[in-house]
Every structure is written in C-alpha cells, then in structure tokens.
C-alpha positions in Angstrom: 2.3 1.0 -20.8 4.9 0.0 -17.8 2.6 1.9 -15.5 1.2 -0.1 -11.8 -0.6 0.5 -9.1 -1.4 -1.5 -5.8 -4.0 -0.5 -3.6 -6.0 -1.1 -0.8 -9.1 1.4 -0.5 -12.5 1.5 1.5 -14.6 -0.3 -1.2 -11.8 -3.2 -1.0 -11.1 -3.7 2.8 -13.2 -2.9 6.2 -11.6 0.3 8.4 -9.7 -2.0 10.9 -7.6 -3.7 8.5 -6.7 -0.4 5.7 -5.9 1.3 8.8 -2.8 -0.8 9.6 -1.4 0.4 6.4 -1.1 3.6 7.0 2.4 5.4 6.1 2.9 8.7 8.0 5.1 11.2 5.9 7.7 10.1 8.2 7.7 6.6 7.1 7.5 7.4 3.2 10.7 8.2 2.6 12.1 4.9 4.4 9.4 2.7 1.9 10.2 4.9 -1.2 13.8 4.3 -1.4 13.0 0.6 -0.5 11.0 -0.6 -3.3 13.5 2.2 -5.9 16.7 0.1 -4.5 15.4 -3.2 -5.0 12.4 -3.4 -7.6 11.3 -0.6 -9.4 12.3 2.0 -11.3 10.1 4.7 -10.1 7.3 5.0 -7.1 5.3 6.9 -5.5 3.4 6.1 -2.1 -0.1 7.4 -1.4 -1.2 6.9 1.9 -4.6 8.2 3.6 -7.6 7.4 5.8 -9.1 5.3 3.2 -6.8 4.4 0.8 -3.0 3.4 0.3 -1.5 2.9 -2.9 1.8 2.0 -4.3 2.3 3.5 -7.8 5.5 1.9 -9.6 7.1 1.7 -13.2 8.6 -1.6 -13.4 12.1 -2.3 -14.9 12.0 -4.9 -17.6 11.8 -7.9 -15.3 8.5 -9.3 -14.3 8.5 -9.5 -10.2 9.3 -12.8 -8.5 9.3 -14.2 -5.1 6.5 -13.2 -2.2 3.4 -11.1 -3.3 4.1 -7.1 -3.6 1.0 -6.7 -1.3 2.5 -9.0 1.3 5.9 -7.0 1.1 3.9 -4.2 1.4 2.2 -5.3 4.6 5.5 -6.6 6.1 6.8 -2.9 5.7 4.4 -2.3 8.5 4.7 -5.7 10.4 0.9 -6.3 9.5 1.4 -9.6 7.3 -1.1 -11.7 9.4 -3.8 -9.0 9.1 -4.4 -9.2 5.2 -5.3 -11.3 2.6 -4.8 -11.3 -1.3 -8.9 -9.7 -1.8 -7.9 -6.8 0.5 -6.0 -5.5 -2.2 -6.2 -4.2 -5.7 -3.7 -4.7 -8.8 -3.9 -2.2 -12.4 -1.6 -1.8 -15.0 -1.6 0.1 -18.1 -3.8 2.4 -19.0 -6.2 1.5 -16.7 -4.1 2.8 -13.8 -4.3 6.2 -15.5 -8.1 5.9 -15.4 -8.0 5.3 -12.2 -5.3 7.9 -10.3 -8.1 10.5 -12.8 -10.9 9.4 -10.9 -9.2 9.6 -7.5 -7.8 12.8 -8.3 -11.2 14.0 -9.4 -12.8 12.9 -6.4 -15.8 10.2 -7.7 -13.7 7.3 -6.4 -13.6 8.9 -2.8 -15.7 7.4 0.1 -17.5 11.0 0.4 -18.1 11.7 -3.2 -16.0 14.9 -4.6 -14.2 15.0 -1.8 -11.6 18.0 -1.6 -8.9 16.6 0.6 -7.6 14.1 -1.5 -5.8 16.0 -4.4 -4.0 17.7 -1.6 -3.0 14.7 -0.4 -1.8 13.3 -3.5 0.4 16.2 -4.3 2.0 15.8 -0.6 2.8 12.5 -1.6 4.1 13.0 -4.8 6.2 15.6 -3.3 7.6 13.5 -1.0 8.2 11.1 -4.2 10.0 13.8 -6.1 12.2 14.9 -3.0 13.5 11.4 -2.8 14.0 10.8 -6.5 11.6 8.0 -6.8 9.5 9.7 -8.8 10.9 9.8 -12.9 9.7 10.8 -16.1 6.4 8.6 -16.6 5.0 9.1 -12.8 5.9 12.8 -13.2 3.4 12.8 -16.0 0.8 10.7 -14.6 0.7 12.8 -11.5 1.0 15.9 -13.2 -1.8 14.8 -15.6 -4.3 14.0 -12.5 -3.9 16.9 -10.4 -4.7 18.7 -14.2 -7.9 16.5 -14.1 -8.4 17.2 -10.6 -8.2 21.1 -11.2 -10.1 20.9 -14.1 -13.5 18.9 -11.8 -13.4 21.5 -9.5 -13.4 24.3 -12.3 -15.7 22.6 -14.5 -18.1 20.8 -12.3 -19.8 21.3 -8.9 -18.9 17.8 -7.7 -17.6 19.6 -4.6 -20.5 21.6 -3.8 -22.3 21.7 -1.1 -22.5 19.9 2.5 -21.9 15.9 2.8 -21.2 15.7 6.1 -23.3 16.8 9.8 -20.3 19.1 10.3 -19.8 21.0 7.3 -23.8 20.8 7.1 -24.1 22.3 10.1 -21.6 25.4 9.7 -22.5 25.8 5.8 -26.3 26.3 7.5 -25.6 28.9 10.0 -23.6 30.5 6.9 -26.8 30.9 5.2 -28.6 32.2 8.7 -26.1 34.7 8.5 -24.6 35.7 5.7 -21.4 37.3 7.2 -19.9 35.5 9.8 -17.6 37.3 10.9 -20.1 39.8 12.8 -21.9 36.9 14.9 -20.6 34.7 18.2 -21.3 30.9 17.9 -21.8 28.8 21.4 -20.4 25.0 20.8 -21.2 23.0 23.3 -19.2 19.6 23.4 -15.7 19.1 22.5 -15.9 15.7 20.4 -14.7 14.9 17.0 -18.1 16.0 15.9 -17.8 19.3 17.3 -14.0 20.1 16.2 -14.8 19.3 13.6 -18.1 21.7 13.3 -16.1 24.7 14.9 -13.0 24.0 12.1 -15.9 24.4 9.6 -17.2 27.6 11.4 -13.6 29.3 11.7 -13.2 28.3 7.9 -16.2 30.7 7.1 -14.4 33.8 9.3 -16.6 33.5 12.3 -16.6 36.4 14.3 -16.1 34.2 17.8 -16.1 30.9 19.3 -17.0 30.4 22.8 -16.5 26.4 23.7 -17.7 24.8 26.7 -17.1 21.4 27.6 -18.4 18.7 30.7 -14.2 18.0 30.8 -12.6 21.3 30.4 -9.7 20.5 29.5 -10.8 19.0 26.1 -12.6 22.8 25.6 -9.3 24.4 26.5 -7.6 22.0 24.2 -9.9 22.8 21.4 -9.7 26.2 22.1 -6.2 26.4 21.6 -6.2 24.9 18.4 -8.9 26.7 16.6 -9.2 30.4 19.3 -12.3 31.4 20.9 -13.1 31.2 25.0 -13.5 28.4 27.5 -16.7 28.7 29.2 -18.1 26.3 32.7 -20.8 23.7 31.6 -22.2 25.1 34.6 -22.7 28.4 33.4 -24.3 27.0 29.9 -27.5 29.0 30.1 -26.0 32.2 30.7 -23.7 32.4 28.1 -27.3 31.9 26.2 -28.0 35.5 26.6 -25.3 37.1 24.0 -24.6 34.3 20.9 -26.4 33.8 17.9 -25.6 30.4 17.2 -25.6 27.7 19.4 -24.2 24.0 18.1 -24.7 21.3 20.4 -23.1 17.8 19.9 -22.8 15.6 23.6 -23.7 12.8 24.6 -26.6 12.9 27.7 -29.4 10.8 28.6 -32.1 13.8 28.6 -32.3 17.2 27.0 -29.2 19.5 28.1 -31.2 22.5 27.7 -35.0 22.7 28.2 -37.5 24.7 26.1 -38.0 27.1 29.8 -34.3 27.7 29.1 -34.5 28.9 26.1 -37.5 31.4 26.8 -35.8 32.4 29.2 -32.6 33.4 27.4 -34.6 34.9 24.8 -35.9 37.1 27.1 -32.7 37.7 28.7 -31.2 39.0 25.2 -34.2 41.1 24.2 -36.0 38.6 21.8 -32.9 38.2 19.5 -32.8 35.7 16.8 -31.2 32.8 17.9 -30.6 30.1 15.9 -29.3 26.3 17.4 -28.4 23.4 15.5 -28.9 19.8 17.6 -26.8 17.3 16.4 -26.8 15.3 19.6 -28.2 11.8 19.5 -30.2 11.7 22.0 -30.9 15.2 20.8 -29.4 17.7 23.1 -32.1 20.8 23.1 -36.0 20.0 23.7 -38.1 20.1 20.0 -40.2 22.3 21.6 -37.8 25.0 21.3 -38.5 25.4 18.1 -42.1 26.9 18.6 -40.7 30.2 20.3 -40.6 33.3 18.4 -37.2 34.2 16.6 -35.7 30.8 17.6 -34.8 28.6 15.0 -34.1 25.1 15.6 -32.5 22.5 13.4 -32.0 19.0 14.5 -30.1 15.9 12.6 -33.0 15.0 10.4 -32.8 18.7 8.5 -29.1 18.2 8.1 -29.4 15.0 6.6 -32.1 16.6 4.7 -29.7 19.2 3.1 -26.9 16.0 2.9 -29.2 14.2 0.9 -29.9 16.7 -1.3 -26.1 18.2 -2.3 -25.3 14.3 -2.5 -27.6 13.9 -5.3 -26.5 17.1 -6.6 -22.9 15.7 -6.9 -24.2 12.2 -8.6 -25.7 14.5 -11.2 -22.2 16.1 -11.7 -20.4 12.3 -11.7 -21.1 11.9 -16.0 -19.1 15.5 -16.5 -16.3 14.1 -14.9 -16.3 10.9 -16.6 -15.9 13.1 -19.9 -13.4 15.1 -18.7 -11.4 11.6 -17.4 -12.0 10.4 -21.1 -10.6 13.6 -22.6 -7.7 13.6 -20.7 -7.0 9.7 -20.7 -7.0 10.0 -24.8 -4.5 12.7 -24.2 -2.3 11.2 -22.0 -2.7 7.8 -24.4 -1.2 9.7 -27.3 1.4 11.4 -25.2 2.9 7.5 -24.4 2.3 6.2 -27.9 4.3 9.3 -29.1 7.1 8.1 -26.9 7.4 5.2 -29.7 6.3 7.1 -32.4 8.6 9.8 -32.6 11.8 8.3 -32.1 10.7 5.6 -34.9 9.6 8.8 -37.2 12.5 10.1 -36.8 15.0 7.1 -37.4 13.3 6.6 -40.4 13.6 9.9 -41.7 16.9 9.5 -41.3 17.4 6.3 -42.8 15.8 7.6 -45.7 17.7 10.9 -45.6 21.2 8.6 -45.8 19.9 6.7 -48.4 18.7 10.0 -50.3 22.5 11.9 -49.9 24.8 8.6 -50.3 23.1 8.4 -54.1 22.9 12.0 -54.4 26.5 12.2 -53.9 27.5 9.3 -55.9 26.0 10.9 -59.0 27.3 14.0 -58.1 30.1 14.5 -61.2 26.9 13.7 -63.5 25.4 17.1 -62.7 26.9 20.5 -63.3 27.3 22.7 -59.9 24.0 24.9 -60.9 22.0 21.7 -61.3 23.6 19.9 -58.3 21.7 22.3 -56.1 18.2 21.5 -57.7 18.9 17.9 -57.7 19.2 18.8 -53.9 16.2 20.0 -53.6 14.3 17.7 -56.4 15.2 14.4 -54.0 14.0 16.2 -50.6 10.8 16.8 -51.7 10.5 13.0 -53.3 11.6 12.0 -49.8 9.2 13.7 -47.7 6.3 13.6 -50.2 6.6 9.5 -50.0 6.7 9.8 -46.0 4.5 12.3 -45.4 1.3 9.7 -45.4 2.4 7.2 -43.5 3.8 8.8 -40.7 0.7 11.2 -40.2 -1.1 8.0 -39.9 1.5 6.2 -37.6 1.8 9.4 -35.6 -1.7 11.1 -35.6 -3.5 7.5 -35.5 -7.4 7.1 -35.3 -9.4 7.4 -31.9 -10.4 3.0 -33.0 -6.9 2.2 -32.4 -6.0 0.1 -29.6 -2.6 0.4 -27.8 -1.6 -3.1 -28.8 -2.6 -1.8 -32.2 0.0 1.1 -32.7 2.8 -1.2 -30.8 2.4 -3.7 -33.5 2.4 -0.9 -36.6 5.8 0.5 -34.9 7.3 -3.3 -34.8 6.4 -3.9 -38.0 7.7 -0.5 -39.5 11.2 -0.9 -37.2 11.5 -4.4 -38.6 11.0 -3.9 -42.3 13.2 -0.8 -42.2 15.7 -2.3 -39.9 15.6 0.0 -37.4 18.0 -0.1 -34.5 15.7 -0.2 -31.7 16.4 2.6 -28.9 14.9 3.0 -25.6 
C-alpha cells in the first residue's frame, strides 16, 4: 500500500519545538505544491496545535538525498530545532490506522476531542483545491472523517467536560437549564476566561457582562463574543442583578470577600446566585459558600467533574477501536480490489479470446441452429471453471495478509501471462 505519513505530535515532541512547525492555511498551499512538483504524487498537509503531518503517496522511486523531516523543517527555517526522534514515519496500512484514530479523536492530547476532524477536513480541502490530493488520499480522507462521524454517532467519546472552561460553562448549564434567560458576570479577560465565556455563548446565554483590571482586554473580549464592559471598580455592584459569576484573575488575596457576597445577596432579594472560582489563588473567600442560595464551586469540583467524564471517555476508547478495525478491513479490501479486479478481469478476457478463437474455428462443423448452443455450451464451461477461483482471489479470507493476496495476483498474472497494467 503506497500510502505515508510523517508526523510530529505531542506524545513525540515537547510544545516549543512542534510549535515551530506550524503551517498557517496561508502557507499550505506554497508546501503542497512543493513536495507535488518534486516528490510525490499526492499530499496533503495537516497542521495544528499539537500535531503536523505530511500525508504522501509516493511515485515508484524510493526518496533519496536529505531526510523528508529535515526538508520539512527547512520549509519553515527550523532545521537546527529538531532531531530525527521528534518525528514519526508509517506506511501502509498502518497509516490508515492511524489518520482512523486521529480522526476519531483517541490519539488527541484531550481524548475525543471535537476540533480535530474539522481541522482535518480544512486541510484536506485546502489539498483538493490545489490538486495535491488524488485518488488514494481522497479515499483515505474520506474514509476517516466516515470513522470520525461514525465515533461521535456511535460512542460518547466526546461527552462531557475535559477541560476548566468547558467544565465550568457545562456546570452553570446544569444550574440552569436554559441559558438564554440568565446574565453571567466574568470577571478576568485571560485565555481562561475567553475561553469560559466562548463556552457560555455556545450554550445561548442570555448575557455577558465582562469586566477586566485592563479594560481594554474586556472591551476586546467583548467585541468578539457581545455582552457589556463593566469598571473593576464597580465589581460588587454589578453583584446585585447576575446569576452567574465566573471568576478567573490572578490576585494575591480574595477579590471578593464572603461580607460582599452577603451583602449582594441582600441587595438582590436573596436570589440564587451561583459563582464558579477558578482563580488560583482562588478569587472569592470559601466561606461564601455557607450563605443561603449561594452556591460556590472552586477548581477542585471542576476537576472533580473532569475526572469523572475523562474516565467516562476511556470506557468509550474499546468501541472505537472496533469501529477503526471495521473500517480498516474495509478500506483493506477496497485497495486489494484495486489489484484484483483489473486481474479478474484480464483473465476473463483471456479466457473469453481463447473460448471464441476455437469456437470460431470449428464454426463450419456445426449447423447455424447448433452454432448458437455451442455459444452458449462454451460460456457456461468458461465461467463455471472461473467462478471458484476468483471468488477466492477476490472475496479472500479475513487470515490473509496483504503480502499474501499480492503474491496470489503475481502468481495468477504470471502463469496466465498477463500484461500487467497500472
């Protein structure tokens, strides 16, 4: 199988060296027609956060000269950065295994994670649209985003929260189970808490007020995602009409006091008020927790529910691995056939010429009536002697290696004399 990959992931180099191979969608394009022009016959580039990989179908040459990963690395001027064990080299069908399980998400660094068929279909994209991508990685790549469709139908591997943010807003989802009725008070502007309020907007929050010690960062934010700028200043008086607050800065000392809280629960009439700290130091005092109709949720319960929807996924990692092995004997059979059939065929039709030359040179022996039986007579001989054989060669048995059914076809193409064909 003249299928490759080379890759560099997060299990097979630290963050500060896979991130100097990083390909933007604007640099794709440039590599792609690269590596078509002067080695392969097809590619496609897959480039991410934690992973880039270079799938290629080779021509009939074997590669010579410098290393494909340190051409690879010169592409971005980051030769000196890497060595050899950064990277990763399949072939066969062990690269089909492999694009399954990244497509299925159990080869992510967060397991079953949803982003990366997207990705993988961008890149493809970007393959097709530059004619890089040909007939076998248009059916590998169409074959994983089947297996990645198929573990998200089949299985839960992308269940629940793995991460603070998506913990966090999947909790307050649960507080309140719509949304898009409720206000939710971020406070801090970081990665952290972008990244919470992208979670909360996903879930149709109602609004978003953001408030910031650099206001600019909260107006930034807010620009992005919607919602209302609010003064750090004024932090305890927007208290008085949310009903979620998520807090995520970095101070030395509690940002809001358990006094602050009682009094804002006063302010709003004893609502329920439910805060999630995920401030390390913690943001709101622990104490805040013992007032009536205030719920308080700090890093240790998140983690709490991550731990739990992680092991839930690892439960869900053997389905997967079933469906991979269904689909990786189907796409097996699919690229034997590709020999198969075209062998089949030929011989069917070396045994169809052989069948009408002496058919025909017998032909005066037979009156016109009987000519037509004979016809039929010699098809049936034909197809009754073939019939066997190539349900065997073509059907094969699940024991069969590839090397095994490569070696039947040569044999049958050499004692037939078969023309080979591509």
């Amino acid at each position: 199988m003249n299928i490759f990959c080379l890759g560099i992931n997060h299990r097979s180099a630290p963050i500060d060296v896979r991130e100097k191979l990083w390909f933007s969608a604007n640099e794709i394009p440039t590599i792609l027609s690269f590596y078509k022009e002067k080695y392969f016959k097809e590619t496609v580039l897959v480039s991410t956060c934690n992973r880039t990989e270079l799938y290629y179908v080779q021509h009939n040459t074997e590669l010579s000269g410098e290393p494909l990963w340190k051409i690879l690395a010169q592409q971005k001027g980051a030769e000196l950065f890497f060595q050899e064990n950064h990277f990763y080299s399949i072939s066969s069908l062990n690269v089909v295994k492999h694009i399954f399980g990244v497509a299925s998400g159990i080869d992510s660094m967060v397991l079953g994670d949803v982003q990366i068929l997207n990705q993988m279909k961008e890149a493809f994209a970007l393959a097709v649209e530059n004619q890089t991508a040909g007939f076998l990685l248009n059916r590998l790549f169409t074959a994983a985003f089947h297996v990645g469709k198929r573990a998200r139908a089949e299985t839960e591997i992308a269940e629940g929260a793995v991460s603070v943010s998506y913990a966090a807003a999947e909790l307050a989802s649960k507080i309140f189970e719509d949304l898009s009725n409720h206000t939710a008070l971020l406070i801090g502007a970081g990665e952290t808490g972008e990244l919470t309020a992208k979670h909360l907007a996903g879930r149709n929050l109602g609004n978003l007020i953001i408030t910031n010690r650099t206001r600019k960062r909260a107006e930034d934010l807010a620009g992005k995602l919607g919602g209302r700028v609010a003064d750090f200043e004024n932090l305890q008086a927007e208290l008085s009409h949310v009903d979620i607050v998520i807090s995520s800065v970095e101070a030395p000392s509690y940002i809001l006091s358990a006094g602050d809280i009682r009094q804002a629960m006063k302010a709003r009439g004893n609502k329920p008020l439910f805060v999630i700290d995920i401030g390390l130091p913690r943001n709101i005092d622990p104490e805040s927790n013992t007032i009536d109709n205030v719920f308080l949720h700090d890093m240790d319960a998140l983690n709490q529910i991550i731990s739990i929807n992680l092991a839930h996924r690892n439960a869900e990692v053997p389905k997967i691995q079933q469906i991979i092995l269904d689909e990786l004997t189907r796409f097996k059979n699919w690229h034997d056939s590709l020999e198969v059939i075209p062998t089949i065929q030929q011989l069917r039709d070396r045994f169809e010429s052989i069948r009408s030359s002496e058919v025909e040179k017998h032909r005066h022996h037979f009156a016109a009536d009987k000519y037509e039986e004979l016809e039929i007579l010699t098809k049936r001989i034909v197809n009754k002697i073939l019939h066997t054989p190539m349900a065997n060669l073509k059907n094969g048995t699940p024991e069969h290696s590839e090397t095994e059914t490569r070696n039947k076809i040569h044999t049958l193409r050499h004692l037939f004399g078969l023309e080979k064909k591509d």
